[in-house]
N, C-alpha and C positions, 0 to 999 in steps of 0.2 A: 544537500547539507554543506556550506562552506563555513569552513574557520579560519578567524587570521589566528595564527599562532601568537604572531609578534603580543597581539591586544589581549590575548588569555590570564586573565589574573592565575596567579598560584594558586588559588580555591578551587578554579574552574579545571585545572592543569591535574590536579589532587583528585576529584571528580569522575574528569575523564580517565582518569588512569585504570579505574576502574571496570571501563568498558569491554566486554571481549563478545563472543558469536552469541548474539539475544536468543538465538533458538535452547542457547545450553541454561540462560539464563530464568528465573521464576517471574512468574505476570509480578510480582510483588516487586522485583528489584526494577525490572523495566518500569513501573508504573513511577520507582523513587525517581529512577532517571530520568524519564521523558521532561519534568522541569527545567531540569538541571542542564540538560543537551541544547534546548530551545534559548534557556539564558546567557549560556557560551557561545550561541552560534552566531555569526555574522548575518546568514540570512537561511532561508533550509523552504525549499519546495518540494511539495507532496503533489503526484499526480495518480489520479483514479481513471478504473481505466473497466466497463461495463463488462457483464457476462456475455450480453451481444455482441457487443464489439470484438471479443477474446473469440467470439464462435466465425464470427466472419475472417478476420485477421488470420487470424492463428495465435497461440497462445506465447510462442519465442516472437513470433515479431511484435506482438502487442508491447510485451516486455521493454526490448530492443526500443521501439517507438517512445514508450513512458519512461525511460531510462535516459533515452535525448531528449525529449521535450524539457523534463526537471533540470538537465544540465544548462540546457540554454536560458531558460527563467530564473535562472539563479546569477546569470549575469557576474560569470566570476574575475571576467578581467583575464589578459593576456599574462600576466605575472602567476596566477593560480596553478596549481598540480591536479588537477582533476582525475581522480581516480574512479574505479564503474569497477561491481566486484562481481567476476566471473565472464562478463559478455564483450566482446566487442562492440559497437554499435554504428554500422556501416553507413547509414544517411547521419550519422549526427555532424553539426559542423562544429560544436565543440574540439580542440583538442583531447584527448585523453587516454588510461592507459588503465587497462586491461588487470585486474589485481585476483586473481584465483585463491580462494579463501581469503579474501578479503576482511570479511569482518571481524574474522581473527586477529590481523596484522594491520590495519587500519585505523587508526578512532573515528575519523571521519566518516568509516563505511557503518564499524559496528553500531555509532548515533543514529546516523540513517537510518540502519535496523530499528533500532530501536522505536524510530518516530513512528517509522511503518506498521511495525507491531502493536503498538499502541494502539493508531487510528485505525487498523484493520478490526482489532479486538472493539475498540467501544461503538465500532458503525456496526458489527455483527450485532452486537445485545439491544442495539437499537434498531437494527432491524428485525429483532426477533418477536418486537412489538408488534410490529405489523406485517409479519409473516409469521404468525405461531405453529408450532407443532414440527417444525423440523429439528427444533435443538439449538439455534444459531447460536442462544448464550450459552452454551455448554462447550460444542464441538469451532465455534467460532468461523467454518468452514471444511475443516478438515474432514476425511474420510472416516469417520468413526464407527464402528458397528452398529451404532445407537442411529445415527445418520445416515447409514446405508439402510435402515429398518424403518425409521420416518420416509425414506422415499421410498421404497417398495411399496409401503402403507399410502401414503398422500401423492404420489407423482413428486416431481420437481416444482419448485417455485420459479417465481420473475428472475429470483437472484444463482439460481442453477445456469451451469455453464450445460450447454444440449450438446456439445465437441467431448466433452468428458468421459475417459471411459470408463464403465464400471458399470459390474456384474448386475448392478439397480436397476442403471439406466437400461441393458437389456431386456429388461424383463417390461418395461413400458410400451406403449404404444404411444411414441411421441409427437404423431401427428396434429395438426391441427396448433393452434396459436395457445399459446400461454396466455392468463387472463392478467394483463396487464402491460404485456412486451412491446405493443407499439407503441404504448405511453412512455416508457423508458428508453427504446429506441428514438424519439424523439427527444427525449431529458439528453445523451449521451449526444446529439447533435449540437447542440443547442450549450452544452457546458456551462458553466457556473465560477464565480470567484467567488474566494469565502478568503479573508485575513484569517491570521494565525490565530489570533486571542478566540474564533469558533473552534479552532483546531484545538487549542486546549480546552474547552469546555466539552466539547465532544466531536462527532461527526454533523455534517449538515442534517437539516430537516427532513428530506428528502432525498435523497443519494441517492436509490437505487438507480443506476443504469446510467447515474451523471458521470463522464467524464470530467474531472472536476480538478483543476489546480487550489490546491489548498493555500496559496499564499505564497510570493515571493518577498521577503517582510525583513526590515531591516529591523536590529535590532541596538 
């Protein structure tokens, strides 16, 4: 997510002032915002980043890795302040600096959030299309009781991390290939570019297991 400040209308300034930690925030105010963030922003890159790939990596460095990739695709110029909220990121060759609660004291990190939350939320319920029974429009991911009992009940899906722990995943016998995962380990090779105007319509058609840059887009 980059801003020029200088080019910020007072509307957008008014707006953003609004912004603070999306997790403290309701899907309804993030939903008002995500417009509103995209229209102030200079440019804003989204990267995806598969179950598979998070299982092989590890789940901090995947992070670390999609947290440098966005910064370099956003192409912020030597003049920018580049801020990253909570991690260092040791191969990145961006400049940048380190902000712990970030999206608290940031607008720049809290928008971020924001875009994040959004496309996380509307690729779950879209994925839940074509992975039914685990809950994905409900629990969106997260660990829910209701989530943790769909997978005792069904196993895990394409879109289950196998690295994950939890008292579910014990009780499975996860031997043997997920019905689907070489096709998505292939998607996740292979990545995809999608402009932003799909970004606000929703998540790509396919996503599962794409590594996928949502857009570096100027505005």
């Amino acid at each position: 997510m980059l801003f020029d400040y200088e080019r910020l209308s007072l509307g957008d300034r008014r707006i953003l002032g609004g912004l603070h930690d999306s997790k403290q925030m309701t899907e309804e105010a993030r939903l008002e915002m995500f417009p509103c963030v995209l229209r102030a922003a200079a440019r804003v890159s989204i990267v995806v980043r598969s179950a598979a790939g998070i299982d092989r990596r590890g789940l901090h460095v995947t992070n670390c890795e999609a947290l440098a990739d966005a910064l370099v695709r956003l192409e912020a110029g030597p003049e920018a302040i580049c801020l990253v909220d909570g991690f260092r990121l040791p191969r990145c060759p961006v400049p940048h600096r380190r902000v712990v609660g970030g999206d608290r004291t940031s607008a720049a990190i809290a928008a971020a959030s924001v875009l994040a939350k959004v496309t996380r939320d509307r690729y779950m319920r879209e994925a839940a299309e074509r992975h039914p029974g685990w809950g994905f429009e409900e629990h969106v991911g997260y660990s829910t009781p209701e989530h943790r009992a769909a997978i005792e009940e069904l196993g895990i899906s394409p879109l289950h991390r196998r690295s994950f722990a939890s008292v579910a995943y014990t009780q499975l016998g996860l031997e043997g290939a997920i019905e689907g995962e070489g096709e998505l380990e292939e998607l996740e090779a292979a990545g995809e570019m999608l402009e932003v105007d799909d970004l606000v319509g929703g998540p790509e058609d396919d996503a599962d297991g794409v590594e996928a840059d949502l857009g570096v887009a100027w505005h």
